[in-house]
C-alpha positions in Angstrom: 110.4 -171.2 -140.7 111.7 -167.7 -139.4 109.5 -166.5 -137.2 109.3 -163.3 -138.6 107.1 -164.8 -141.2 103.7 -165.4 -139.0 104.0 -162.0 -137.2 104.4 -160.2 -140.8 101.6 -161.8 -142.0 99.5 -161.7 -139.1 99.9 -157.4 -139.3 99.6 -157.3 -142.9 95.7 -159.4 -141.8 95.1 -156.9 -139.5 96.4 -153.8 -140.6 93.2 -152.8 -142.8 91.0 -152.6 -139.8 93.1 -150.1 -137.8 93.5 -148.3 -141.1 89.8 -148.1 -141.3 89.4 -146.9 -137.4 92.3 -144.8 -138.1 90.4 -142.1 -140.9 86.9 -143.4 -140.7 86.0 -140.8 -137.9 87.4 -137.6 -137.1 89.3 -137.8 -134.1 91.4 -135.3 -132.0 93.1 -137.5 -129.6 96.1 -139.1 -131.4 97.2 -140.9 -128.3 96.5 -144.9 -129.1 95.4 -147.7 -126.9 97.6 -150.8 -127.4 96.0 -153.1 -124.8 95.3 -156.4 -126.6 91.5 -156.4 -125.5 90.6 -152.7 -125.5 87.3 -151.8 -127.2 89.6 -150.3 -130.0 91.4 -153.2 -130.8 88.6 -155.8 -130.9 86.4 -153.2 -132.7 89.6 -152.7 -135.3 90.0 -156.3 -135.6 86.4 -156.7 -136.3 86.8 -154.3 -139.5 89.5 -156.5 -140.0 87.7 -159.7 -140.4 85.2 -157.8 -142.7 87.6 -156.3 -145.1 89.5 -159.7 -145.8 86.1 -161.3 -145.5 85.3 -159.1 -148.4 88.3 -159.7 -149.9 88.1 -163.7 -149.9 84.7 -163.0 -152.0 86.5 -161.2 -154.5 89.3 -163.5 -155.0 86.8 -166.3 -155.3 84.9 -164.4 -158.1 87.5 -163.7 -160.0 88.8 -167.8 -159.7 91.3 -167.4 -156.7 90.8 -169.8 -154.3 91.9 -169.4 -150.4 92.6 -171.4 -148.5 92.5 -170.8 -145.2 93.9 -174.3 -143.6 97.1 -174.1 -145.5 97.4 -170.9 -144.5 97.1 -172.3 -141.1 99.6 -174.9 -141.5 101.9 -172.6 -142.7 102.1 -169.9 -139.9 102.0 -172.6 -137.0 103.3 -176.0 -138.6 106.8 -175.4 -138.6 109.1 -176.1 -141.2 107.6 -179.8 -141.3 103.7 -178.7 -142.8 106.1 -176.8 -146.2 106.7 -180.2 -147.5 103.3 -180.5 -147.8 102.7 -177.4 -149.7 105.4 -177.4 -152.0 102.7 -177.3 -154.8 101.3 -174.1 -153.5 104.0 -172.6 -152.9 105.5 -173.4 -156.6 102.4 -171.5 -157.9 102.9 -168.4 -155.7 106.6 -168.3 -156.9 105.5 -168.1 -160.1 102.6 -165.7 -159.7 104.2 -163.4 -156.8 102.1 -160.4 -157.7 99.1 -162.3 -156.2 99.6 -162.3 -152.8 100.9 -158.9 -152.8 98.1 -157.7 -154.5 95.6 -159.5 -152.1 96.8 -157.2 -149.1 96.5 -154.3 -151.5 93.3 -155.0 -151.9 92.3 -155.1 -148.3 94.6 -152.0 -147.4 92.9 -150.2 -150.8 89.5 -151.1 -149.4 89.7 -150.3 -145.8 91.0 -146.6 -147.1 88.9 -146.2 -149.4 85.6 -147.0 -147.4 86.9 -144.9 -144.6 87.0 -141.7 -146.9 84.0 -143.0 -148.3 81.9 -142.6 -145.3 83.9 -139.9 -143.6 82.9 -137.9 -146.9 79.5 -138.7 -146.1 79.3 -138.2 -142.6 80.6 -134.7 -143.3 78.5 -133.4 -146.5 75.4 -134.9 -144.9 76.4 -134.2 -141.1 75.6 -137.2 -139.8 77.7 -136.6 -137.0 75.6 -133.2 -136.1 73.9 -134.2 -132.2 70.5 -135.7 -132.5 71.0 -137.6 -135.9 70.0 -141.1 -135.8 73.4 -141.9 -136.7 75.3 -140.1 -134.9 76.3 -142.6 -132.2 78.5 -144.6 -135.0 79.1 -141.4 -137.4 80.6 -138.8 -134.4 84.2 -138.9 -133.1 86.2 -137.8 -130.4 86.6 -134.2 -131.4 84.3 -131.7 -129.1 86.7 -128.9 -129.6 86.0 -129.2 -133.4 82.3 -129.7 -132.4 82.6 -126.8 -130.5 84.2 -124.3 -132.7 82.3 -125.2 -135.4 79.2 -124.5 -134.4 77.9 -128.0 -135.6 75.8 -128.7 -132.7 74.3 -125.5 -132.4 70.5 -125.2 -132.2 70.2 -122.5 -135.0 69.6 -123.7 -138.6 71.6 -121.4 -140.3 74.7 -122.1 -141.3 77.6 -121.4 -139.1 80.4 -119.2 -140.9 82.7 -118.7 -138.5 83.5 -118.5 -134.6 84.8 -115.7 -132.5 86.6 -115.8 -128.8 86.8 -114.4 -125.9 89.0 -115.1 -123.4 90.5 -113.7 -120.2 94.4 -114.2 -119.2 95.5 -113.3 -115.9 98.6 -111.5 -116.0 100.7 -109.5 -112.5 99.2 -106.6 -114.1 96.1 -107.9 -113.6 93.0 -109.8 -115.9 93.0 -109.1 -119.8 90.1 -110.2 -122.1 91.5 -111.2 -124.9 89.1 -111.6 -127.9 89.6 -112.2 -132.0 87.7 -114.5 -135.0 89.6 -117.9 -134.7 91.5 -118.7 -137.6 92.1 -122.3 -136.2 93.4 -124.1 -133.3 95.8 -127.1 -132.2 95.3 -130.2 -130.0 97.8 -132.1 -128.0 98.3 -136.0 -128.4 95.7 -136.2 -125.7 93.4 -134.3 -127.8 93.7 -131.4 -125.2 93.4 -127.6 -126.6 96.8 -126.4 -126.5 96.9 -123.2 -128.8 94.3 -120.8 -130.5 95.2 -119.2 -133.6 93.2 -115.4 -133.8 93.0 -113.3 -136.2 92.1 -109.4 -136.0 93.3 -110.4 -132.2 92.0 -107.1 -129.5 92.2 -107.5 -126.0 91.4 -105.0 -122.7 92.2 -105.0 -119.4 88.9 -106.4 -117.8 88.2 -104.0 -115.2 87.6 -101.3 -118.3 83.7 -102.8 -119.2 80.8 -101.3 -120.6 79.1 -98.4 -118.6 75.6 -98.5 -117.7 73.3 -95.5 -118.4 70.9 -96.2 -116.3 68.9 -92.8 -117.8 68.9 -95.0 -121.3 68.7 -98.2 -119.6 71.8 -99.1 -122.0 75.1 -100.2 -121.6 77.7 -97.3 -123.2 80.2 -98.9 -125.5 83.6 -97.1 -125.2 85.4 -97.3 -129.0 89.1 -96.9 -126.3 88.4 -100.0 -124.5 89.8 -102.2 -126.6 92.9 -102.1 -128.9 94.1 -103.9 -131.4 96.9 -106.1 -131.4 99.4 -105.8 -134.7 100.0 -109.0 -136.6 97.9 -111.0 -138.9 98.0 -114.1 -136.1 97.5 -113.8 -132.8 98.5 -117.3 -130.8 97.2 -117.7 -127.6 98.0 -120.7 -125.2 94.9 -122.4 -123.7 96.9 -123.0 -120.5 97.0 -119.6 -119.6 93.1 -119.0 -120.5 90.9 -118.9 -117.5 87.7 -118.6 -118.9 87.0 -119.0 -122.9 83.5 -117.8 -124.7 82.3 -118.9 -128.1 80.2 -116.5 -130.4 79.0 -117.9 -133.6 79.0 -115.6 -136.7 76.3 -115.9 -139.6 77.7 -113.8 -143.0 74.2 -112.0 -143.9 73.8 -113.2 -147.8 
């Protein structure tokens, strides 16, 4: 038997379970660990064994039988254990579609549960800090956590999120500042670029004045100036120092 055959059919087992840790969660870092007994693997091989577990119940229900010691015999017998299953594998040249469509069905189930429950982690927040579920329901994403304001104490509603951040330059410091249209992560699931929009920026030493009569600060409408373009990208490697400010649209 070509050896080709058990490692293709051994993926096609196990594929639905990475597919399932894959979109289930929302994840920033798109970096993968391969080692054969990280917690990823065994916990995708676990989902694994579930959805084909699920799938063997539905076969059975609708009059398929598996059987999981031919299958055995197939992927580590050698050519010898085929005489042996020359029946089954009359009937499965004669009904192809049903093996195909038994890996469709784990593949269609893994995707569709891990929408399924991604949908409901986000329209229900289950992933917001302090839920009960959020141990199982919150990824790896605290730059999406952070920009969008989902762990926030307030009970508003978060609309939006504006920067500020300060870029050292020979000139000297700037303080960059603009609402944040989005931003972009690198495989690591490192910050790598901030997309702004209505971008300002000043050069730091200009701040507020005090007044000490008013006990106010004084804000000059010069200090800042805005900078032309609908986008401003700025790269997070050259940010020293980054502040979040949450907006709330009154209505």
């Amino acid at each position: 038997m070509n050896v080709a055959f058990p490692a293709l059919f051994l993926f096609l087992v196990v594929l639905p379970g990475f597919l399932f840790r894959q979109f289930f969660q929302r994840n920033e870092v798109r970096t993968f660990d391969h080692a054969p007994f990280s917690a990823v693997v065994l916990k995708a091989l676990l989902c694994a064994a579930l959805f084909n577990g699920a799938a063997v119940i539905a076969a059975r229900i609708a009059g398929y039988v598996i059987e999981l010691g031919d299958i055995v015999r197939l992927l580590v017998g050698g050519a010898s254990s085929l005489k042996d299953l020359d029946g089954r594998l009359t009937w499965l040249n004669l009904h192809p579609v049903t093996g195909v469509g038994y890996f469709v069905l784990t593949t269609g189930l893994a995707l569709v549960a891990a929408f399924i429950w991604r949908g409901a982690v986000q329209y229900w927040e289950l992933d917001r800090m302090g839920h009960p579920l959020a141990g199982v329901a919150r990824g790896d994403a605290p730059w999406y956590y952070l920009f969008s304001g989902l762990d926030h104490p307030r009970e508003d509603a978060i609309d939006g999120a504006m920067v500020a951040a300060v870029v050292e330059f020979k000139e000297g410091s700037f303080l960059y500042t603009g609402v944040l249209g989005d931003y972009e992560v690198n495989v690591d699931g490192q910050l790598d670029r901030l997309l702004l929009v209505q971008a300002q920026r000043r050069k730091l030493e200009t701040d507020r004045k005090y007044d000490a009569t008013n006990d106010q600060f004084i804000e000059g409408p010069t200090r800042f100036y805005p900078i032309a373009g609908d986008v401003f990208v700025l790269r997070y490697e050259e940010v020293k120092t980054l502040n979040v400010t949450y907006l709330t649209l009154d209505g």
